[in-house]
C-alpha positions as CSV (number, residue, x, y, z in Angstrom):
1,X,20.1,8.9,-28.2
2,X,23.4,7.0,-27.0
3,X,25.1,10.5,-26.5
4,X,22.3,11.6,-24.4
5,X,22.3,8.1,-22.5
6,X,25.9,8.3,-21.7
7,X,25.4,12.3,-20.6
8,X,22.6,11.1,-18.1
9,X,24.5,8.5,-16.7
10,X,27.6,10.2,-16.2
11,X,25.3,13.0,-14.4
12,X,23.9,10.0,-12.0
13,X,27.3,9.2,-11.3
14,X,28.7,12.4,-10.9
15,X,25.5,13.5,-8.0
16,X,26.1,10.2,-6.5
17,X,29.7,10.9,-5.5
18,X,29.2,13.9,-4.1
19,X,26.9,14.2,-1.2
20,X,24.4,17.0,-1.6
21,X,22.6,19.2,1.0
22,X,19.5,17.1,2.6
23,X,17.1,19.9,0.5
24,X,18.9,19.3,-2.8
25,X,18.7,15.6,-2.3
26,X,14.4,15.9,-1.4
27,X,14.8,18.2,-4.7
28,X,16.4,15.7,-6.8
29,X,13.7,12.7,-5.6
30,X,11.2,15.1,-6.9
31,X,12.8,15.4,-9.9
32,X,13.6,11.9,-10.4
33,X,10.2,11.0,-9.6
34,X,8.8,13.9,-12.0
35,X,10.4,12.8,-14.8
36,X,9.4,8.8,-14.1
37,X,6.1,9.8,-13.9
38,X,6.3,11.6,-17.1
39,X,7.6,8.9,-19.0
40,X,4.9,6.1,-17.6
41,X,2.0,8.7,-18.7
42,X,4.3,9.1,-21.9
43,X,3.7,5.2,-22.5
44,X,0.2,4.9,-21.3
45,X,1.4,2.7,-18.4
46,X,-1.7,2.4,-15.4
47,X,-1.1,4.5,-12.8
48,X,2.1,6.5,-14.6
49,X,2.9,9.1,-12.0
50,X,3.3,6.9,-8.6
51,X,4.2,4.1,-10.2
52,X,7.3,6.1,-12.2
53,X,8.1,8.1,-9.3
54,X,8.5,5.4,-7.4
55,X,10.4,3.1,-9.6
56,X,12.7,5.4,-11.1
57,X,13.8,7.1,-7.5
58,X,14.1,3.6,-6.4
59,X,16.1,2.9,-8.9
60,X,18.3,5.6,-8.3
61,X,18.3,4.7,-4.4
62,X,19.6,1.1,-5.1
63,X,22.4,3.1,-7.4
64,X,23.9,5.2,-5.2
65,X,22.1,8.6,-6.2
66,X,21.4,10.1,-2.8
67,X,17.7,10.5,-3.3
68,X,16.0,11.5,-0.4
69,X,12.3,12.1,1.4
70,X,11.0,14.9,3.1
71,X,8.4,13.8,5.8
72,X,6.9,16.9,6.2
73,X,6.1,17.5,2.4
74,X,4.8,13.8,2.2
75,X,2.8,14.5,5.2
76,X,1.2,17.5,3.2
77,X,0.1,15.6,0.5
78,X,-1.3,13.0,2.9
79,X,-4.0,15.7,4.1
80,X,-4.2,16.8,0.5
81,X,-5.2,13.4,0.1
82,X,-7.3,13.1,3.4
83,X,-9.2,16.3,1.4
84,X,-9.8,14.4,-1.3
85,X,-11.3,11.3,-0.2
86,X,-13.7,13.1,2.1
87,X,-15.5,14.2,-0.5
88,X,-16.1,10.5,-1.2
89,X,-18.7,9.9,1.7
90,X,-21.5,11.2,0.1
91,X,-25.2,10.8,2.2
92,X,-25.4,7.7,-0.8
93,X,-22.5,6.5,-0.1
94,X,-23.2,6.5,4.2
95,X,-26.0,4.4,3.3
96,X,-24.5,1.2,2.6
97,X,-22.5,1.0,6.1
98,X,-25.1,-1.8,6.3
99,X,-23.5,-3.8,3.3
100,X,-19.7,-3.0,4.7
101,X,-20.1,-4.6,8.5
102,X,-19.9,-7.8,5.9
103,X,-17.0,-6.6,4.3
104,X,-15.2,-5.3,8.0
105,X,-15.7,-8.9,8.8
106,X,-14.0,-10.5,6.1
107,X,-11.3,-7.7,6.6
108,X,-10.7,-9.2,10.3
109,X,-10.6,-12.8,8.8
110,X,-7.9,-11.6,6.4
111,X,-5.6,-9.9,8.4
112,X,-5.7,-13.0,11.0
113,X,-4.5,-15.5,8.3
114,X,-2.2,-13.3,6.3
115,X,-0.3,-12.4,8.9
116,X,-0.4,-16.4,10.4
117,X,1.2,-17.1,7.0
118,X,3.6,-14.5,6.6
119,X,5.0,-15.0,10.1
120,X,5.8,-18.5,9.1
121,X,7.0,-17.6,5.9
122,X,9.6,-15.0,7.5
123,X,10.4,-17.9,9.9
124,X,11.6,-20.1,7.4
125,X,12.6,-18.1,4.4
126,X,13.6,-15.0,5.7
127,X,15.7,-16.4,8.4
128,X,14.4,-13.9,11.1
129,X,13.6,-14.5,15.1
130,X,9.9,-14.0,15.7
131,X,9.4,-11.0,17.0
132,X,11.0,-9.1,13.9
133,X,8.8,-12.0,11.9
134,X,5.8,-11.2,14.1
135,X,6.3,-7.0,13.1
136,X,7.2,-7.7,9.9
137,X,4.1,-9.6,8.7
138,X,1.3,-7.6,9.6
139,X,-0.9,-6.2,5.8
140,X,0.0,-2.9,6.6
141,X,1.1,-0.3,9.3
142,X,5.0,0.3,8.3
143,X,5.5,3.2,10.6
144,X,3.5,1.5,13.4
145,X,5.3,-1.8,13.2
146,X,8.5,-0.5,13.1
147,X,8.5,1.0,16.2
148,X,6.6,-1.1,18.2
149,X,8.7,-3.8,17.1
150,X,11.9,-2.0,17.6
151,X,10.3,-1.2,21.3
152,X,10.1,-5.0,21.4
153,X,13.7,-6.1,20.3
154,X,13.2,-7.1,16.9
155,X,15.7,-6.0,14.6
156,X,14.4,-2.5,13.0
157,X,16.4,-2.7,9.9
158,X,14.7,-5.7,8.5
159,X,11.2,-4.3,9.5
160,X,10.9,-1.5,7.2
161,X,12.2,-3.6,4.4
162,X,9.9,-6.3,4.8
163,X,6.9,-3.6,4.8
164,X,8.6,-1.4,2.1
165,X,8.6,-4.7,-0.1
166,X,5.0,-5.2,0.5
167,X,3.7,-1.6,-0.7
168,X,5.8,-1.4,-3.4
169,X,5.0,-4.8,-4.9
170,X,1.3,-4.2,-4.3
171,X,1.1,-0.5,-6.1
172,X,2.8,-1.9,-9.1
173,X,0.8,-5.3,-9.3
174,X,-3.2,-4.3,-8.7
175,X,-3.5,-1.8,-11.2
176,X,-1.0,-4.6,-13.8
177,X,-3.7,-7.4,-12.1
178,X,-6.5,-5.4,-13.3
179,X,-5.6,-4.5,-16.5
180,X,-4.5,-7.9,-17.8
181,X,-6.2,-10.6,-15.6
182,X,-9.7,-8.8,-15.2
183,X,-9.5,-7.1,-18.2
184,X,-10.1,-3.5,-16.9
185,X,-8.6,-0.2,-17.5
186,X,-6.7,1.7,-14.6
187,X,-6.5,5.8,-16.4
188,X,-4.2,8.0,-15.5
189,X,-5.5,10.6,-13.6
190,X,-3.5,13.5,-15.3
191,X,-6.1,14.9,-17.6
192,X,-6.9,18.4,-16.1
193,X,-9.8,19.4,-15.4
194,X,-11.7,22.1,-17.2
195,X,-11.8,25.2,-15.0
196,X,-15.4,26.2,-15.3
197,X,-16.7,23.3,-13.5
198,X,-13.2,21.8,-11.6
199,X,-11.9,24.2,-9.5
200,X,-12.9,25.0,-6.7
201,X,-14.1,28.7,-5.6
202,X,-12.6,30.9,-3.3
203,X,-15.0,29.7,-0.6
204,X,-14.5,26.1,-0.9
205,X,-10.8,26.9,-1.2
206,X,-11.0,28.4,2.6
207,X,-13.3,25.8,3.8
208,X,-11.1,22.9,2.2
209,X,-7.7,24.8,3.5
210,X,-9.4,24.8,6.8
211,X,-10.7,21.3,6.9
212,X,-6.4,20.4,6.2
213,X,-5.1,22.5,8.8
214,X,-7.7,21.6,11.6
215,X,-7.1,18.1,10.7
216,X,-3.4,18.9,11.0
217,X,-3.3,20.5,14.1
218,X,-5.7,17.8,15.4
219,X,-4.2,14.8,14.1
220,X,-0.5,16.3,15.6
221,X,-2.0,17.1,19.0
222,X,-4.2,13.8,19.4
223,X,-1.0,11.8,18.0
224,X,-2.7,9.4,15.9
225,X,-0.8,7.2,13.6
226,X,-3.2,7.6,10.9
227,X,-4.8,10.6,11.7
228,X,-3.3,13.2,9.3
229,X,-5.2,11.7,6.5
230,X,-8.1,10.3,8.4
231,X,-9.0,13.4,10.7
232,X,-9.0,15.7,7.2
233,X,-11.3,13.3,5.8
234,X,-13.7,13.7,8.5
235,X,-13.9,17.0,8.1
236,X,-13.9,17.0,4.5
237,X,-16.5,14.7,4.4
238,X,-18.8,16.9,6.6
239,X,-18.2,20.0,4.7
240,X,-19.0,17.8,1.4
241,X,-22.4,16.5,3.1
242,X,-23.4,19.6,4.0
243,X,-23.4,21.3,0.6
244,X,-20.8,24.0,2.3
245,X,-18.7,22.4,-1.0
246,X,-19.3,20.8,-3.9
247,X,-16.3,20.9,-6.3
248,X,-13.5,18.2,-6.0
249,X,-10.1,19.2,-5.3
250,X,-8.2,20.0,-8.6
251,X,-6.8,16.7,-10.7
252,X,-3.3,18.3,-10.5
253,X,-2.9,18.4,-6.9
254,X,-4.0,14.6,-7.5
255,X,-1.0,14.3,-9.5
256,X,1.5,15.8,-7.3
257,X,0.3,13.8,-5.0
258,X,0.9,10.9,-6.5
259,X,4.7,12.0,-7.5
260,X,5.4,12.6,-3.8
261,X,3.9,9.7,-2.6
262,X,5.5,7.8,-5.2
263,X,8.9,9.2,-4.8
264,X,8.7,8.6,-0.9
265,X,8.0,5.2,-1.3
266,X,11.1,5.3,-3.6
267,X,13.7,6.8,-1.2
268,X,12.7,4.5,1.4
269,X,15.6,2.0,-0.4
270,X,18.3,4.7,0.3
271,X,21.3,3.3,1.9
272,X,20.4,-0.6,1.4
273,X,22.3,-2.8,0.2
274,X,20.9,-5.6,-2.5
275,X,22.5,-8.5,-0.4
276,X,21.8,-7.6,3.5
277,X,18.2,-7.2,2.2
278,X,18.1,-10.0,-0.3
279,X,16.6,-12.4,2.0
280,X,14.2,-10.4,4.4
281,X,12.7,-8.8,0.4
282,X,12.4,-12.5,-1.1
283,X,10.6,-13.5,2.2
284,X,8.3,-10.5,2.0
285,X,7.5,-10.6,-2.2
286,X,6.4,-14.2,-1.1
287,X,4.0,-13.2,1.8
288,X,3.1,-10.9,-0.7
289,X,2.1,-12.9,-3.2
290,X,-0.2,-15.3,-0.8
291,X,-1.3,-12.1,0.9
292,X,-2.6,-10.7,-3.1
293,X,-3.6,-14.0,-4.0
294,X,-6.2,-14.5,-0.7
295,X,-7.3,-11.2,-1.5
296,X,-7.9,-12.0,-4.9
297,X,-9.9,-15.2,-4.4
298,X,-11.6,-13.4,-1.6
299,X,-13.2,-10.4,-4.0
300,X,-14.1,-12.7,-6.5
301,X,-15.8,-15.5,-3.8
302,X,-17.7,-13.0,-1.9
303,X,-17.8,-9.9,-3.8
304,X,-21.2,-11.0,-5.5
305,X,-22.8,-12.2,-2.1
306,X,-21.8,-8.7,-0.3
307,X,-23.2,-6.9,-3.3
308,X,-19.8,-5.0,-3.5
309,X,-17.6,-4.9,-6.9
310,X,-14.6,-7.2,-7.2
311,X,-12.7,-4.5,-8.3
312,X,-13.6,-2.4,-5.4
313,X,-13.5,-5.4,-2.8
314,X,-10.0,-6.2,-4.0
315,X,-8.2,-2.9,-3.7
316,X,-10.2,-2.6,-0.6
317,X,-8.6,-6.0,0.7
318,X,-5.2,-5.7,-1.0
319,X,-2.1,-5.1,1.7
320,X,-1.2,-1.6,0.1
321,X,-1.0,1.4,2.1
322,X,-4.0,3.8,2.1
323,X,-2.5,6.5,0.1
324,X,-1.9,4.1,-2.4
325,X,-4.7,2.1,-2.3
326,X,-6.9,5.3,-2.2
327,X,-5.4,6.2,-5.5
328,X,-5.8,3.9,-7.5
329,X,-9.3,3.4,-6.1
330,X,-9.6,7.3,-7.4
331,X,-8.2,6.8,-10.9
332,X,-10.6,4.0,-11.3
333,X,-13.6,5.4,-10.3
334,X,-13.8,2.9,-7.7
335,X,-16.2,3.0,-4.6
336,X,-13.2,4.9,-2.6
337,X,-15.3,6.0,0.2
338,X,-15.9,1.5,1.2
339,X,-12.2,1.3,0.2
340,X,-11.1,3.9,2.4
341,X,-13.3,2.9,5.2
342,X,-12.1,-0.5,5.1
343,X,-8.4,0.3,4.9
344,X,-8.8,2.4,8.1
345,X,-10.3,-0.5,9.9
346,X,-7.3,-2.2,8.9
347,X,-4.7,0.2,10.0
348,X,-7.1,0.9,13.1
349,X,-7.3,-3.0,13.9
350,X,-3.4,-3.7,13.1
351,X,-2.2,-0.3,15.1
352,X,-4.6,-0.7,17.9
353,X,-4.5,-4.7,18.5
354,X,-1.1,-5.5,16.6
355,X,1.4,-4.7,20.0
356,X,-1.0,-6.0,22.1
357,X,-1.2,-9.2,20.8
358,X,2.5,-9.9,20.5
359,X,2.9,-9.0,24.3
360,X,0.1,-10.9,25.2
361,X,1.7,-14.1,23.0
362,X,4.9,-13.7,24.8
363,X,3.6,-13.6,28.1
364,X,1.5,-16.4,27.7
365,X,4.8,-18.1,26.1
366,X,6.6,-17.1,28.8
């Protein structure tokens, strides 16, 4: 075991001095993240292949191992994943839209005083001006933020950090926050499925195929921040309602989804240094925290007057992304078509109201 320890790291050493081609790098975060993954379903961790994909690549970011993303494979597996939770929003499940303009209210109410506490919080602990603060403190909306804020002058180094932080503490904390404060299990979902009533056939293949690349094409041409996973999902969700299919996608396209995801989130670190982000990351794993908290007193205040789970409230309220969210919701068995819904709200709200509200603060300051 030590002779195998020492062979590893020397390896690690070895790829991080020499500087390999873009796809071999993509290649190695794959593998990286692979191999986490398999290790955290070899322990029986929640959640083991995004959660060790994206710790171990991360590791290896912070290292000097010159992991790397591939935007357009990520971007795959996000209308893989736009696929998948279209097949959510059953008829049943439409039903209760009544019971979730509740929840989309105390979704608005959330996002208002999180991000009025994380501002401050960035103020004061993370030492930044208030626009990067402002764009740095919204639950969600990474991409968007960071180049609105950049458009705005804030510094767009810190930005991505501060909302890097915030997914990566989230995904590793529900699914620990469920298991050992609520006392309920989050499964892996790596169990295949048995092919006679898993897979789907060759006509729900085409229909499902089609339902990603029209959402593609649409979601490139319409430019929506979101829409690669949401525009899928419509579709998906139509086909689904209409009988056209009735098998779920295949748990191991799940998986790989998760590994990519997992091992995107990972690479994000790449090229930081541990003490120019040691202050904008402590700032953010705070806001964080307050943002998890709320969100936890939240689901188990009003979970029981909305008729909604806690467990689904929460993950619905939590700050993650909504791959990740969407996940977990997934391996669960959660009520993922109300989580989705309300996560899209949320990037919807944040994306669509975020910008304009800081310019209309600053010309009201000035």
């Amino acid at each position: 075991m030590t002779s195998l320890t020492v062979w590893v790291s020397a390896a690690i050493a070895a790829i991080a001095v020499a500087e390999p081609k873009p796809t071999v790098a993509v290649l190695l975060s794959l593998v990286i993240g692979t191999a986490g993954g398999a290790l955290f379903y070899y322990w029986r961790l929640p959640l083991p292949w995004m959660l060790g994909s994206m710790i171990f690549v991360s590791a290896c970011a912070f290292s000097g191992v010159p992991v790397r993303r591939y935007m357009p494979l990520r971007n795959i597996m996000v209308v893989v994943l736009g696929i998948l939770l279209g097949s959510f929003f059953t008829a049943g499940a439409l039903d209760n839209l009544s019971t979730w303009g509740g929840a989309l209210l105390v979704m608005l109410v959330y996002v208002i005083v999180t991000t009025t506490v994380a501002v401050f919080i960035f103020r004061r602990l993370g030492y930044m001006d208030a626009t990067t603060a402002y764009f740095s403190s919204t639950p969600g909306g990474l991409g968007i933020m960071a180049i609105a804020g950049e458009q705005a002058g804030a510094d767009s180094r810190l930005i991505p950090i501060a909302h890097a932080t915030r997914v990566f503490l989230v995904v590793f904390s529900i699914p620990l926050y469920f298991v050992t404060v609520v006392g309920v299990e989050v499964p892996s979902l790596s169990v295949l499925p048995t092919p006679e009533t898993s897979y789907p056939d060759f006509k729900e293949i085409i229909l499902l195929s089609g339902c990603g690349l029209a959402g593609f094409w649409l979601a490139s041409r319409l430019g929506l921040a979101f829409g690669q996973i949401l525009i899928p999902m419509v579709l998906s969700a139509i086909v689904y309602n209409f009988d056209l299919v009735n098998t779920p996608l295949p748990t191991p396209v799940v998986t790989i989804a998760q590994v990519v995801i997992g091992s995107a989130i990972g690479a994000q670190f790449r090229g930081m240094r541990p003490r120019s982000m040691f202050r904008p990351a402590i700032a953010a794993f705070v806001a964080t925290i307050i943002m998890l908290a709320v969100a936890a007193g939240l689901a188990q205040l009003l979970a029981p007057v909305l008729n909604i789970s806690e467990e689904a409230l929460l993950l619905a309220l939590a700050p993650g992304g909504l791959a990740e969210m969407s996940l977990i919701a997934i391996s669960m068995d959660s009520d993922t078509a109300f989580i989705a819904t309300l996560h899209i709200f949320r990037i919807t709200m944040i994306a669509a109201a975020g910008p304009a509200l800081f310019q209309l603060l600053r010309n009201l300051r000035n």
